[in-house]
PyMOL Python script that loads the backbone (N, CA, C, O; Angstrom):
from pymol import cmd

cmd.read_pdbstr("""\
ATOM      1  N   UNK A   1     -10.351 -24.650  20.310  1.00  0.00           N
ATOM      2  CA  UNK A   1      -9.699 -24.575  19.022  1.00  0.00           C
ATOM      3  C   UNK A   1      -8.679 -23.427  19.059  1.00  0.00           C
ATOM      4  O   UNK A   1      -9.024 -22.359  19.563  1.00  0.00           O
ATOM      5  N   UNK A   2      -7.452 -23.580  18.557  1.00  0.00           N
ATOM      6  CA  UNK A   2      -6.610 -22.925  18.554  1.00  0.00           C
ATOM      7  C   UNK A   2      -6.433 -22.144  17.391  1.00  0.00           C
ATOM      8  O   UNK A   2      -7.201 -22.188  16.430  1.00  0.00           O
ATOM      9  N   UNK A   3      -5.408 -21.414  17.467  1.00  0.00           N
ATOM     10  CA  UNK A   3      -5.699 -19.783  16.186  1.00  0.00           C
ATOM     11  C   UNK A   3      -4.876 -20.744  15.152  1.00  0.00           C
ATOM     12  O   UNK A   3      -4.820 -20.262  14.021  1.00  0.00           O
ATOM     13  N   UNK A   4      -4.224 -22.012  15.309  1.00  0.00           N
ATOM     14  CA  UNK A   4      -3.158 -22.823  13.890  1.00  0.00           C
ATOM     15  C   UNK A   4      -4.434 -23.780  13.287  1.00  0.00           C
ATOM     16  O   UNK A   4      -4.396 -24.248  12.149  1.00  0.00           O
ATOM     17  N   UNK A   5      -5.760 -24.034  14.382  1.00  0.00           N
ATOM     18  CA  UNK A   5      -6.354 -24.816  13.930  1.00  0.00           C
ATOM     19  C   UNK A   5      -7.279 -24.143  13.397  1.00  0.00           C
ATOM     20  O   UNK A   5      -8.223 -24.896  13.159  1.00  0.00           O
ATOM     21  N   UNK A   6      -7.580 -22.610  12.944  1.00  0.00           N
ATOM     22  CA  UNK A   6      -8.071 -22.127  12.532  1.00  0.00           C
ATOM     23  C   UNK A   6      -8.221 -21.838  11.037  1.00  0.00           C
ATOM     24  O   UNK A   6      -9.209 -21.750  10.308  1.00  0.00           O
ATOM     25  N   UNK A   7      -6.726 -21.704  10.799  1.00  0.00           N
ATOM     26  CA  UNK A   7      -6.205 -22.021   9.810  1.00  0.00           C
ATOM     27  C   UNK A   7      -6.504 -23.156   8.903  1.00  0.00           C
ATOM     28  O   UNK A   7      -6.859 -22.966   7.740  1.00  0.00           O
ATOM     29  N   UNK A   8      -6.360 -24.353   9.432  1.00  0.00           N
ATOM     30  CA  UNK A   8      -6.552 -25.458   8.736  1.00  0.00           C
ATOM     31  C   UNK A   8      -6.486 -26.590  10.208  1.00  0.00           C
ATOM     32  O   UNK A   8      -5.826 -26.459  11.239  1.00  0.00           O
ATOM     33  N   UNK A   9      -7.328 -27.556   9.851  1.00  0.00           N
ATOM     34  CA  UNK A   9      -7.475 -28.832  10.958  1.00  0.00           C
ATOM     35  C   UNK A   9      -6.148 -29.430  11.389  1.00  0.00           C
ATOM     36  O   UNK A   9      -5.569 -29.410  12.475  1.00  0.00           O
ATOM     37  N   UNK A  10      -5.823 -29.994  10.160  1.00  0.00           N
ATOM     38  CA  UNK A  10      -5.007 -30.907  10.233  1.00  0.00           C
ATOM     39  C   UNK A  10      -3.605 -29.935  10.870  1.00  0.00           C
ATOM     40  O   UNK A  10      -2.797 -30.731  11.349  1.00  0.00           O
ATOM     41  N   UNK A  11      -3.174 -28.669  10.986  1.00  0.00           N
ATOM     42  CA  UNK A  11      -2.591 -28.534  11.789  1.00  0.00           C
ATOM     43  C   UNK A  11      -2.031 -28.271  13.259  1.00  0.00           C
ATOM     44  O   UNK A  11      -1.023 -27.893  13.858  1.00  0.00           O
ATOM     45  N   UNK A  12      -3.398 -28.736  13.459  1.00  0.00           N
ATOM     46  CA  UNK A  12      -3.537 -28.295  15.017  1.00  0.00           C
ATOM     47  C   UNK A  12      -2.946 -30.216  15.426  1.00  0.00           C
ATOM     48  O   UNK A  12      -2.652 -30.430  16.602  1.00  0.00           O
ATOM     49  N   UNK A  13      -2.845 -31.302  14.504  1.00  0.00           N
ATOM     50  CA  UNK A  13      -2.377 -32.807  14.646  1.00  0.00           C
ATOM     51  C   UNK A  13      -1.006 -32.917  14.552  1.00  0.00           C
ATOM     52  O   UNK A  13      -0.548 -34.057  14.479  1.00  0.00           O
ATOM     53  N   UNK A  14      -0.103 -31.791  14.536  1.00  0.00           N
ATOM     54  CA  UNK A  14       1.109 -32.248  13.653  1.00  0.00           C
ATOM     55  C   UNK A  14       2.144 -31.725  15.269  1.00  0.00           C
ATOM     56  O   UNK A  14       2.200 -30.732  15.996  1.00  0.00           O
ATOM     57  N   UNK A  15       2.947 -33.347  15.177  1.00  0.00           N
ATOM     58  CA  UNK A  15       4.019 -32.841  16.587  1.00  0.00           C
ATOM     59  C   UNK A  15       5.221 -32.078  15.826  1.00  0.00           C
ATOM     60  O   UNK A  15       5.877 -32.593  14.921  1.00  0.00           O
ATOM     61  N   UNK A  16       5.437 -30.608  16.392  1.00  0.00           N
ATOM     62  CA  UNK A  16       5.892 -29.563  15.883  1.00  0.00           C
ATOM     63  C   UNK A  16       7.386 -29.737  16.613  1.00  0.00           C
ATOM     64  O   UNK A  16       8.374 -29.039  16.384  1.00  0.00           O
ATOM     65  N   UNK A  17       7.307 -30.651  17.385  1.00  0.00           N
ATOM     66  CA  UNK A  17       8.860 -30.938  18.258  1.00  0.00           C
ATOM     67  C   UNK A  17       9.605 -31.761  17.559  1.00  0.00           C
ATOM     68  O   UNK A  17      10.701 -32.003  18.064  1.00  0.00           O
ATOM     69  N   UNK A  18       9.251 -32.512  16.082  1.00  0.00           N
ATOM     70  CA  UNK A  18      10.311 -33.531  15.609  1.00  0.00           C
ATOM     71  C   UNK A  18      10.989 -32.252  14.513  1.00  0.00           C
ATOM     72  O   UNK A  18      10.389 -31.352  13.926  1.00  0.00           O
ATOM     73  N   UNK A  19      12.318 -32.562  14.524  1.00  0.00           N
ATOM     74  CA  UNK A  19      13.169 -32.159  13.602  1.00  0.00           C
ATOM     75  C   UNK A  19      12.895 -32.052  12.064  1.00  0.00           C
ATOM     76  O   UNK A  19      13.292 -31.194  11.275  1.00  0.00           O
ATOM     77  N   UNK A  20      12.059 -33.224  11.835  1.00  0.00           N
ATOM     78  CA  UNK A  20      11.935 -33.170  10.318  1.00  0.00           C
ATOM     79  C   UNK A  20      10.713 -32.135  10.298  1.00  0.00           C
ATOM     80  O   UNK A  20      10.948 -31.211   9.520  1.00  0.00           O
ATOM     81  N   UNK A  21       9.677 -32.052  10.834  1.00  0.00           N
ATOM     82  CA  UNK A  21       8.461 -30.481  10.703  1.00  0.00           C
ATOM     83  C   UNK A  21       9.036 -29.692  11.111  1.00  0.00           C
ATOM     84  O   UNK A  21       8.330 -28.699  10.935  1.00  0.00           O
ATOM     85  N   UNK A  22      10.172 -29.309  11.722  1.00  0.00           N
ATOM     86  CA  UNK A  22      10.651 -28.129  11.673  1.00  0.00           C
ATOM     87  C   UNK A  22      11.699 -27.628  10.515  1.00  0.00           C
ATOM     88  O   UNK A  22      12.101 -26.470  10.402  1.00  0.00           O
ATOM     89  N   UNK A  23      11.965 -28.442   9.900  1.00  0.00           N
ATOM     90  CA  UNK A  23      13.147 -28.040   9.038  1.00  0.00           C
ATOM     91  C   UNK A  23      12.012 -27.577   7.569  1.00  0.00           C
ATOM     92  O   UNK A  23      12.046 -26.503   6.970  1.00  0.00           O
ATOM     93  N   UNK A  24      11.050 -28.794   7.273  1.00  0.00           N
ATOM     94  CA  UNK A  24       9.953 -28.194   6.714  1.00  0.00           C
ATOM     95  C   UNK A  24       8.910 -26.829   7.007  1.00  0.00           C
ATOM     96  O   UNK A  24       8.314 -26.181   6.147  1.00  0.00           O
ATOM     97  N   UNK A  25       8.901 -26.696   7.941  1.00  0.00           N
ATOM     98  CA  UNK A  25       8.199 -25.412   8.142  1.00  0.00           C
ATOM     99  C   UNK A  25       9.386 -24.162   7.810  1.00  0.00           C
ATOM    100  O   UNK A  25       9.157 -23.042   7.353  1.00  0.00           O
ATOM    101  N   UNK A  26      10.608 -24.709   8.170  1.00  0.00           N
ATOM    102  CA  UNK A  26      11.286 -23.512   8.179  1.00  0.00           C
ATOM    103  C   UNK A  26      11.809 -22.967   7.176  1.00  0.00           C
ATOM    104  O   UNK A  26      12.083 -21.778   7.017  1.00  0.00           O
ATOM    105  N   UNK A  27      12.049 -24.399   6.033  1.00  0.00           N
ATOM    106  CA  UNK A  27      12.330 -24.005   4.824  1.00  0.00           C
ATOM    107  C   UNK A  27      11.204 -23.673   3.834  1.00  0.00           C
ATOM    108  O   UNK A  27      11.553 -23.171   2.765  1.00  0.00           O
ATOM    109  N   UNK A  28      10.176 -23.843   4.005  1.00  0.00           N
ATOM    110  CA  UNK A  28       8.868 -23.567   3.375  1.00  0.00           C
ATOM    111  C   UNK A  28       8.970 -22.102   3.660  1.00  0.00           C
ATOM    112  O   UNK A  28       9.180 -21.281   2.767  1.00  0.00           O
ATOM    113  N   UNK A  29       8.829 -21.812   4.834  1.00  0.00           N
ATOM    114  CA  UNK A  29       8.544 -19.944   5.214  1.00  0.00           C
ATOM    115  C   UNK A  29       9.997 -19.305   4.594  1.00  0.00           C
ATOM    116  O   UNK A  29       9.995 -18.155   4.156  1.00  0.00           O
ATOM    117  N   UNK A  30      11.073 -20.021   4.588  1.00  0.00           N
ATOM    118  CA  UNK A  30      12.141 -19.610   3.415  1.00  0.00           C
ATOM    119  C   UNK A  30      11.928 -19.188   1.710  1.00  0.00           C
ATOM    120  O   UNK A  30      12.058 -18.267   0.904  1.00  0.00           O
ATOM    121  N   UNK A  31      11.518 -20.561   1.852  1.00  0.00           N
ATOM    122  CA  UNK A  31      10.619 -20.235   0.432  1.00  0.00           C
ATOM    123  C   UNK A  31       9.846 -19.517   0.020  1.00  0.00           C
ATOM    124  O   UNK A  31       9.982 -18.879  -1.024  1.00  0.00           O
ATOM    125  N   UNK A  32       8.697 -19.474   0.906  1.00  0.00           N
ATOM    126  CA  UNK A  32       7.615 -18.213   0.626  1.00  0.00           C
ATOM    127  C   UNK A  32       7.641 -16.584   0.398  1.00  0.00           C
ATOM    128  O   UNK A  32       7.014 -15.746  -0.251  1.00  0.00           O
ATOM    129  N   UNK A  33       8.894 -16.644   1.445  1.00  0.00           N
ATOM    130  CA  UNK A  33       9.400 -14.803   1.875  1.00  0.00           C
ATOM    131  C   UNK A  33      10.253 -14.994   0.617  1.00  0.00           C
ATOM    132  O   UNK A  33      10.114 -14.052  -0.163  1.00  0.00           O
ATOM    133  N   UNK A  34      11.080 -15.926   0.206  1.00  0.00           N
ATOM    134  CA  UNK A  34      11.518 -15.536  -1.103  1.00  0.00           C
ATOM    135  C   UNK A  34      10.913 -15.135  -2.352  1.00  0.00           C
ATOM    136  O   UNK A  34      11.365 -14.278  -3.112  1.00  0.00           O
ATOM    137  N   UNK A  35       9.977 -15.738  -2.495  1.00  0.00           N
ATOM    138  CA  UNK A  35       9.029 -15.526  -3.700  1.00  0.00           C
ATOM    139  C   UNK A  35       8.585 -14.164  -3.399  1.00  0.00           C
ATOM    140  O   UNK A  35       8.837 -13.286  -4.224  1.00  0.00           O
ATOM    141  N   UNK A  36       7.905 -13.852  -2.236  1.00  0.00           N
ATOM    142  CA  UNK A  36       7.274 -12.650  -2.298  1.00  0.00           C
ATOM    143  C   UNK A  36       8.493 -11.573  -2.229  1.00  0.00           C
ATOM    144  O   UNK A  36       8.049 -10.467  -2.538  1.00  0.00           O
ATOM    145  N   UNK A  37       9.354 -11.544  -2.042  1.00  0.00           N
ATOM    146  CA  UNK A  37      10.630 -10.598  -2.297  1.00  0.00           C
ATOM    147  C   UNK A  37      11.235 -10.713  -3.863  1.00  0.00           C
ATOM    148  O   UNK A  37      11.686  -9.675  -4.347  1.00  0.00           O
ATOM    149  N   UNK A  38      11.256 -11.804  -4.577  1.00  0.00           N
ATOM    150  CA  UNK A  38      11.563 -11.444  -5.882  1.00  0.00           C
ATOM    151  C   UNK A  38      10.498 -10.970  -6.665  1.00  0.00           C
ATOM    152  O   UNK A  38      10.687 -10.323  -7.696  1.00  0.00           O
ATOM    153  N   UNK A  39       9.119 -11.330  -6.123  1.00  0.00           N
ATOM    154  CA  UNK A  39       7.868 -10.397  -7.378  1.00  0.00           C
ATOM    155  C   UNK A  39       7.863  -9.216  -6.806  1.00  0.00           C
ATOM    156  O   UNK A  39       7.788  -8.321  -7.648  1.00  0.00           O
ATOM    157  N   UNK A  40       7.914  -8.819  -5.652  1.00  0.00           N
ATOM    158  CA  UNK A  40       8.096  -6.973  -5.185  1.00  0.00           C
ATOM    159  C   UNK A  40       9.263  -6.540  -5.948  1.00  0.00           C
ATOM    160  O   UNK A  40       8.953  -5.512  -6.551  1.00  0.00           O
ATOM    161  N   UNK A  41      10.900  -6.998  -6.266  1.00  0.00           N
ATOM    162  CA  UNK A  41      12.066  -6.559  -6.567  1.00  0.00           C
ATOM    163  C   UNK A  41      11.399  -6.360  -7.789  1.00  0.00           C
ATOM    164  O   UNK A  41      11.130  -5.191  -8.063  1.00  0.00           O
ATOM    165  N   UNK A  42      10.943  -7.583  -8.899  1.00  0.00           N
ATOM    166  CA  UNK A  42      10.741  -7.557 -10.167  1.00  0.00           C
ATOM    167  C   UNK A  42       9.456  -6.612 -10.520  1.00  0.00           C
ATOM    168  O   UNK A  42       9.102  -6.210 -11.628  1.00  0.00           O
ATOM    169  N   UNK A  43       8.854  -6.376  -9.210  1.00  0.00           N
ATOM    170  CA  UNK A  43       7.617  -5.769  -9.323  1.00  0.00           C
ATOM    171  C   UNK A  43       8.209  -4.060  -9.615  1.00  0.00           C
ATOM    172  O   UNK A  43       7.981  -3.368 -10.607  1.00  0.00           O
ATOM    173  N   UNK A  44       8.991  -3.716  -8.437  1.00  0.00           N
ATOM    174  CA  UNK A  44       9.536  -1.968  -8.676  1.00  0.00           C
ATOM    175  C   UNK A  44      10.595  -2.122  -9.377  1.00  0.00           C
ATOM    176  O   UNK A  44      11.419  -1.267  -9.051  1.00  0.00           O
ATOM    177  N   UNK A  45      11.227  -3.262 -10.732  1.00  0.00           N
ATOM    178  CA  UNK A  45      12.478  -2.544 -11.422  1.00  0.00           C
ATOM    179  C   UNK A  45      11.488  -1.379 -12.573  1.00  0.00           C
ATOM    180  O   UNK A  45      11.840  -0.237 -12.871  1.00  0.00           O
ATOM    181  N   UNK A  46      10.288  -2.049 -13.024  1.00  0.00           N
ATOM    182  CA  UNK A  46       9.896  -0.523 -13.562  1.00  0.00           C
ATOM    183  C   UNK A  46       9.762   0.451 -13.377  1.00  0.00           C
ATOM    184  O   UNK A  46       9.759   1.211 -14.345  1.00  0.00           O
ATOM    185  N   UNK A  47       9.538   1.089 -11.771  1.00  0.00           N
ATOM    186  CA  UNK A  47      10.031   2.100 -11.511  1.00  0.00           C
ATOM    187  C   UNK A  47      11.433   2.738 -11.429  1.00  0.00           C
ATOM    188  O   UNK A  47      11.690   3.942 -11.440  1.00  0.00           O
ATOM    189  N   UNK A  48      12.197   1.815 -11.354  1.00  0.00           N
ATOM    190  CA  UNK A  48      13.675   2.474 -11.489  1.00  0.00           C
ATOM    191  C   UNK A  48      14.361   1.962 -12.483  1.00  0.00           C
ATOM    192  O   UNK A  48      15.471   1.441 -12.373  1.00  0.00           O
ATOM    193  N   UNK A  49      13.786   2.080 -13.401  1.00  0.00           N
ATOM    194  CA  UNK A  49      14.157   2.052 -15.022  1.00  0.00           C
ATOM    195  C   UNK A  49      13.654   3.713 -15.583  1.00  0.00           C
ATOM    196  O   UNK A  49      13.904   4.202 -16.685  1.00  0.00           O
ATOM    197  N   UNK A  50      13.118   4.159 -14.789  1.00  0.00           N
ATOM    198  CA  UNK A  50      12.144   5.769 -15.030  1.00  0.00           C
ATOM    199  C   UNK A  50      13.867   6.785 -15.060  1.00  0.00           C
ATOM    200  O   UNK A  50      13.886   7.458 -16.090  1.00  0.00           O
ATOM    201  N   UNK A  51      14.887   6.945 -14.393  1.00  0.00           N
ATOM    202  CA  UNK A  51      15.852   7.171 -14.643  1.00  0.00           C
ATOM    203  C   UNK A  51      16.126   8.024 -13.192  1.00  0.00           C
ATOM    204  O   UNK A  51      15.474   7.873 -12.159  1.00  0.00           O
ATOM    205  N   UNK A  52      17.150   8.864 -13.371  1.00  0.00           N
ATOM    206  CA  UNK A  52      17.286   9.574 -11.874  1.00  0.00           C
ATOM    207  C   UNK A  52      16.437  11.351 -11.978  1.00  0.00           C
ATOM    208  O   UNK A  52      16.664  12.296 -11.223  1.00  0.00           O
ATOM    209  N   UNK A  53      15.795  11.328 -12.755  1.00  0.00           N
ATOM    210  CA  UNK A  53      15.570  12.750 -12.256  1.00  0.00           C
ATOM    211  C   UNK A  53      13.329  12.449 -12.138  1.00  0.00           C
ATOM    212  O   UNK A  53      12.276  13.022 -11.861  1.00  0.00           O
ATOM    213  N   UNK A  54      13.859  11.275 -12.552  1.00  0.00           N
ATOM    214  CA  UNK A  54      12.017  10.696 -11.865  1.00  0.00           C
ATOM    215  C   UNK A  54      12.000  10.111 -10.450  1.00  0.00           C
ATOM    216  O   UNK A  54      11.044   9.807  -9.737  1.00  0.00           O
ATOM    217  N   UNK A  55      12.929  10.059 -10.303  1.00  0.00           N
ATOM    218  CA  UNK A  55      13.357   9.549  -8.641  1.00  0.00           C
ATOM    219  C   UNK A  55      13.475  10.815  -7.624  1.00  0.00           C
ATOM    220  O   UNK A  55      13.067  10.895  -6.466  1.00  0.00           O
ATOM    221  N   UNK A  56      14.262  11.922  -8.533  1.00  0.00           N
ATOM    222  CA  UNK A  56      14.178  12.812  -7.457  1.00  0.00           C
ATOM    223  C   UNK A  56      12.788  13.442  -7.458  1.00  0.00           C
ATOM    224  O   UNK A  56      12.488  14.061  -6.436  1.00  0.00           O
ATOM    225  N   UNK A  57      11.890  13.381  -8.447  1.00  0.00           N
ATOM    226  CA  UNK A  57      11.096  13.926  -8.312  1.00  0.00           C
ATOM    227  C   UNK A  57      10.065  12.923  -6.975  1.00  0.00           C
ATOM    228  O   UNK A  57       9.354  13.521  -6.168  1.00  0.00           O
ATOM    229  N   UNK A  58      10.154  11.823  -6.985  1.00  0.00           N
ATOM    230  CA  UNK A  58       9.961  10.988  -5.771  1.00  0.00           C
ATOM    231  C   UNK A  58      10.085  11.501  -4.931  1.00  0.00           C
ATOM    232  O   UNK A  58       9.135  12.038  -4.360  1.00  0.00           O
ATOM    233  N   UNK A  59      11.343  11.555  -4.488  1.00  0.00           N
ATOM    234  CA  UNK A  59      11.992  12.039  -3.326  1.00  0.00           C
ATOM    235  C   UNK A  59      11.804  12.804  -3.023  1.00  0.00           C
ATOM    236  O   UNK A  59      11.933  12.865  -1.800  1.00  0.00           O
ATOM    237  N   UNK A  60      11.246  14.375  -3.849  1.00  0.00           N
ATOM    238  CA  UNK A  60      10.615  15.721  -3.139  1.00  0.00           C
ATOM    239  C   UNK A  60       9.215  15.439  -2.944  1.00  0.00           C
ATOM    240  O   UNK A  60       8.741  15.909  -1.909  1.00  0.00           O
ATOM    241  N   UNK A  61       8.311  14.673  -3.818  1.00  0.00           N
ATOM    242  CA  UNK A  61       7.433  14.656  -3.611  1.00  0.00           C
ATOM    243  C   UNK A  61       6.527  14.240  -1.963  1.00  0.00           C
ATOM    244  O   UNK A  61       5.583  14.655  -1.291  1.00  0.00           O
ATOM    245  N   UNK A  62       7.883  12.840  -1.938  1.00  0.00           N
ATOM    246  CA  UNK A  62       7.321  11.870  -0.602  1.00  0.00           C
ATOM    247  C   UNK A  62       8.557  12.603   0.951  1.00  0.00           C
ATOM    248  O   UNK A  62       8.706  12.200   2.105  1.00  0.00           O
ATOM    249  N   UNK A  63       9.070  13.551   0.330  1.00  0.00           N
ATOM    250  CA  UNK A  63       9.648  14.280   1.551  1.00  0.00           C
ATOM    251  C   UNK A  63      10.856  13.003   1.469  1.00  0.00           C
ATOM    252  O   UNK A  63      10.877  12.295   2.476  1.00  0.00           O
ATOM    253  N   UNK A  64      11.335  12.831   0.944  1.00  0.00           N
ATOM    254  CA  UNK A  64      12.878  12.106   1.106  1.00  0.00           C
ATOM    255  C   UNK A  64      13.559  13.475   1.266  1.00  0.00           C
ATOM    256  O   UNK A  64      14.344  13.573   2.209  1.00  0.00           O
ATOM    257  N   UNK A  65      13.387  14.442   0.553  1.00  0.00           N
ATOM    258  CA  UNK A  65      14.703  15.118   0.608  1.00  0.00           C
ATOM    259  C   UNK A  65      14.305  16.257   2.088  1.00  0.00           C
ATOM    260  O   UNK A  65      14.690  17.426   2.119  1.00  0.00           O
ATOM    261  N   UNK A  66      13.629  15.720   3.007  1.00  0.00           N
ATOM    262  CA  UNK A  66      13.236  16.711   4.458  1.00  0.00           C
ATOM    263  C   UNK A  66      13.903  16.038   5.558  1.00  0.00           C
ATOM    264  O   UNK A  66      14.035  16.526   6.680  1.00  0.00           O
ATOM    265  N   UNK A  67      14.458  14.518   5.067  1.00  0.00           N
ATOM    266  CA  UNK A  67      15.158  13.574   6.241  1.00  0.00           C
ATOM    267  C   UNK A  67      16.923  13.843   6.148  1.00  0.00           C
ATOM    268  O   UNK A  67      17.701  13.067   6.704  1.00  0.00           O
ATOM    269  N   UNK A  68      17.470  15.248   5.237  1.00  0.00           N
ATOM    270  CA  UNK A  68      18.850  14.891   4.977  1.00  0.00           C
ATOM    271  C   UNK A  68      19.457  15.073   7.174  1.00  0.00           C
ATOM    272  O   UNK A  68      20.447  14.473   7.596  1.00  0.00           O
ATOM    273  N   UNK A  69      18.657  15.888   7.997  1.00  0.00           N
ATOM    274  CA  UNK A  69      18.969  16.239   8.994  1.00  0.00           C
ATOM    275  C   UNK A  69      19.332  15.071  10.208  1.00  0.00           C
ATOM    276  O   UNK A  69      19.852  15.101  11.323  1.00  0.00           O
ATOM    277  N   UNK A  70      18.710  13.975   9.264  1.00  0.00           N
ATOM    278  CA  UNK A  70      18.930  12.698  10.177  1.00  0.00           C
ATOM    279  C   UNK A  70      20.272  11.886   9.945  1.00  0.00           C
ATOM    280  O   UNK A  70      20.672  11.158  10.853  1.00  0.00           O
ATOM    281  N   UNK A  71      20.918  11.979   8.859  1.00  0.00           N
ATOM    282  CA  UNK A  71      22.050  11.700   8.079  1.00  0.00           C
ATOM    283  C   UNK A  71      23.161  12.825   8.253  1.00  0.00           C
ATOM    284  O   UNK A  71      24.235  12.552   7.717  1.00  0.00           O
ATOM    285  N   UNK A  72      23.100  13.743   8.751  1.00  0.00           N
ATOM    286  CA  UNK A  72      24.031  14.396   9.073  1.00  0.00           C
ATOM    287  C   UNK A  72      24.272  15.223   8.028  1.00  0.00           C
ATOM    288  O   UNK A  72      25.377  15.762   7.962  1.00  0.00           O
ATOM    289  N   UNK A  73      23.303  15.466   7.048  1.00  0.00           N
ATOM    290  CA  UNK A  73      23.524  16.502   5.972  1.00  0.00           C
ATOM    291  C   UNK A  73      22.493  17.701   5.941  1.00  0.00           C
ATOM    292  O   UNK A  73      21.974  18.069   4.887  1.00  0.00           O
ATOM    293  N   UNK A  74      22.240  18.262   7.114  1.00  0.00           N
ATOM    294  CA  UNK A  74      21.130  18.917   7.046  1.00  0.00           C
ATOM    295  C   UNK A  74      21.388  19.668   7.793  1.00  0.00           C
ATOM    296  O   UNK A  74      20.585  20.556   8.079  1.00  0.00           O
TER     297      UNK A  74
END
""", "prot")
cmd.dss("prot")
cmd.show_as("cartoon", "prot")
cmd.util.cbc("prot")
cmd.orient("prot")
């Protein structure tokens, strides 16, 4: 048994060499990474609705402002 048939049976049956399961798999995993990228975006606009001086406080907190030396400002 293989680690796809682990997953689920029926995909360890499916010929992965025809054009049409690949355009489906590929636009499906299109789909998916999209969704999970617009609920993360929609997920942190409440944090950056907090304004800019809650950001910098971010930024000292999590050491943003210890990387300016990598950017050439340091």
């Amino acid at each position: 048994m293989g680690l796809i048939e682990a997953i689920h049976p029926a995909l360890g049956t499916i010929d992965y060499r025809q054009p049409m399961v690949k355009l489906v798999f590929i636009g499906g995993s299109f789909l998916f990474f999209s969704a999970v990228f617009l609920v993360g975006a929609l997920g942190s606009r409440g944090y950056l609705e907090h304004g800019v001086s809650s950001m910098s406080v971010w930024s000292v907190q999590y050491g943003g402002g210890n990387l300016g030396h990598l950017v050439g400002r340091g």
